[in-house]
N, C-alpha and C positions, 0 to 999 in steps of 0.2 A: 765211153767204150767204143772202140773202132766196130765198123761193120765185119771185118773179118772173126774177130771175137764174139760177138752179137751171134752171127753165123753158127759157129761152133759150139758156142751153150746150147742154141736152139734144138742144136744137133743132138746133143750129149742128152737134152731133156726130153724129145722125140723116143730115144734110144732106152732111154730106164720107161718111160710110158709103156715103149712095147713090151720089154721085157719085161715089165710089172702083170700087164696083159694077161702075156702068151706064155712066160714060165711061171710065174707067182700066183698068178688066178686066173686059169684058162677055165675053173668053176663056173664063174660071174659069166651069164648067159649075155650074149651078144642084144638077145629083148631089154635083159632089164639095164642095161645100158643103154642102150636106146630109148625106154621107156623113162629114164632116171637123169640121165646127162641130156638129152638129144645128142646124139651118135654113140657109135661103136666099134668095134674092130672095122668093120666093112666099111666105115666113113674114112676112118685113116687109109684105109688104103686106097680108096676113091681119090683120097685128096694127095694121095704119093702118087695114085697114076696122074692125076692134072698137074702135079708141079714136074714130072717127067713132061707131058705132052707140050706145060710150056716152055717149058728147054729145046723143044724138036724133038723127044727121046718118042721111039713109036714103042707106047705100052699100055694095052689092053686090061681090061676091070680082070679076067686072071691068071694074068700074070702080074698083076700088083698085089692079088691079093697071094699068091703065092709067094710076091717078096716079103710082104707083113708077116703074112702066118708063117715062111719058116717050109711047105709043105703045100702041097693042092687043097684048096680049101675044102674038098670033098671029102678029106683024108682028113682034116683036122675036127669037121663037122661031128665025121662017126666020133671019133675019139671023146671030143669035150661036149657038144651039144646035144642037149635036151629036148623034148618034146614041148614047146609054149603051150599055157594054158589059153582058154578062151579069154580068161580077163587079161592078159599078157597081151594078145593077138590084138586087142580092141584097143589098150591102151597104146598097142605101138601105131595103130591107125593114125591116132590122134598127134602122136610124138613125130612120126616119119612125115605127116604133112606138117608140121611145123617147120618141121627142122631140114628135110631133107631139101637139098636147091635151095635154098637163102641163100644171097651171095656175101652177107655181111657176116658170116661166119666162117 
């Protein structure tokens, strides 16, 4: 498979991800994502601002998360999210220092 095809699946499977996400099950709380996968919506778009920044593209944590979500993520927040519980809160403790900043993911 050539790089430029490579490219394009990647693309194509990024693209059903989110829209799996964000129109199919904006339900599934951004915790227990995080608490279940390590990441969540917020990771993807962390990781869309860094591969903009390492292109030279200047794009800030939101305005990436406003290219992900579609809307301001303050605006998607009311809409689809929840209040975490206390055992949510503690397990994402656990999950976000695992996972969050590794560079091998």
């Amino acid at each position: 498979m050539d790089d430029q095809t490579r490219t394009e699946l990647e693309a194509a499977a990024f693209r059903a991800l989110r829209h799996h996400l964000m129109e199919q099950r904006p339900d599934v709380q951004n915790i227990d994502l995080m608490n279940l996968a390590g990441f969540c919506r917020n990771c993807l778009s962390r990781w869309y601002m860094e591969a903009a920044q390492e292109r030279g593209l200047d794009m800030d944590k939101e305005a990436a998360r406003e290219a992900f979500y579609g809307m301001p993520y303050e605006d998607w927040k009311t809409r689809n999210q929840t209040e975490a519980t206390r055992e949510q809160k503690a397990e994402f403790e656990t999950a976000f220092r695992e996972n969050v900043g590794k560079k091998d993911s």
